[in-house]
N, C-alpha and C positions, 0 to 999 in steps of 0.2 A: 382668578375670579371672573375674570374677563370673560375665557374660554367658556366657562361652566356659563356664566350668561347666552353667548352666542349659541353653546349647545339647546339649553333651555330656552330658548327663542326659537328656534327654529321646530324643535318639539313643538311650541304651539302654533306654529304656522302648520305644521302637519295636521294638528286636531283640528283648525278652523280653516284648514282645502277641504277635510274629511268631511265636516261640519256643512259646509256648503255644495259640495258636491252632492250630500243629500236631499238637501231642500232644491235641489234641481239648477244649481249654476254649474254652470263648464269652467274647467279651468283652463287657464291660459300661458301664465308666466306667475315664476316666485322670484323674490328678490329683483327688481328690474332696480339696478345702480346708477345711478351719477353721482359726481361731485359734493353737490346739495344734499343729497341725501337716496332714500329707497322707499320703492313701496313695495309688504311682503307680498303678497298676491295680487293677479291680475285676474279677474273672473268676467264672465259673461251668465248674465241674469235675462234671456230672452234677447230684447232688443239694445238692452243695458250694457253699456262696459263698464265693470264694476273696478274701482279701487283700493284693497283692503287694507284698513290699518291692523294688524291683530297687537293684545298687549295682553301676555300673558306672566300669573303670578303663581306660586305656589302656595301661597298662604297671603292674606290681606295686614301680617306682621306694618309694612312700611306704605300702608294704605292700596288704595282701590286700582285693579288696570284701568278704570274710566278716565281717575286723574291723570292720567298720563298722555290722554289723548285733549290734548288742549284746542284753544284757537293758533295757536303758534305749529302746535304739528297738523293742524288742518290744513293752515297755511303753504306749510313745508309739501305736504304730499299734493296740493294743488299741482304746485310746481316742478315737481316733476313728473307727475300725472300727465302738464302740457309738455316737457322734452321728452316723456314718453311717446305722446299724439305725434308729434313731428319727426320723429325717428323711424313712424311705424302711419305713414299715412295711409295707408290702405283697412287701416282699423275705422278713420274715419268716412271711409265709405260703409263700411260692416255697419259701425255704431251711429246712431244718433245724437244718443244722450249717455251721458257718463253722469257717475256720480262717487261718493267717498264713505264707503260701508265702514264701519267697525267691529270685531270680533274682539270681544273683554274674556281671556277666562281666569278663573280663581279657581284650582287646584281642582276640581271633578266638575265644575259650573262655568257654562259657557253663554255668556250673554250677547248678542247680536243688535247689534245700532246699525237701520239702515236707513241712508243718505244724510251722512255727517255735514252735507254743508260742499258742494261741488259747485253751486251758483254763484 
């Protein structure tokens, strides 16, 4: 079950690079790891370095991908958002301002939340 998640996660990281690479942001890195945890996509929106959370479902059976993006995984992707920045300081010459986008999608429907909260 595990694996069939992981696969199925990464499916919707595909659709929501594909998803934003249309609306004009650059991609950068997927999956960037630590410890603490990940964030799936690293995008650039202009002057923006964007943080994405993506949560994708197949069906709304065990409720909504919105619920899943709480105050607690905003929290989470904060933090490694910043051992992101510090890892890769030449981004923060690139970028100014960062922020923590969301990409919700439910089985053909792709919802887009931008600036979850990076202040």
């Amino acid at each position: 079950m595990k694996k069939h998640n992981y696969k199925k996660g990464r499916g919707g990281e595909d659709i929501a690079k594909q998803y934003l690479v249309n609306r004009g942001f650059e991609f950068i890195v997927s999956n960037f790891e630590v410890d603490i945890g990940e964030i799936d996509l690293i995008m650039s929106d202009h002057d923006w370095l964007v943080f994405v959370e993506v949560k994708y479902k197949s069906d709304d059976h065990m409720g909504m991908p919105e619920e899943m993006i709480n105050k607690r995984k905003i929290s989470q992707v904060k933090r490694v958002a910043e051992i992101y920045l510090m890892k890769n300081q030449q981004m923060r010459s690139v970028f100014e301002k960062y922020r923590i986008d969301g990409v919700c999608i439910l089985g053909s429907e792709i919802r887009y939340y931008k600036n979850l909260g990076y202040e």
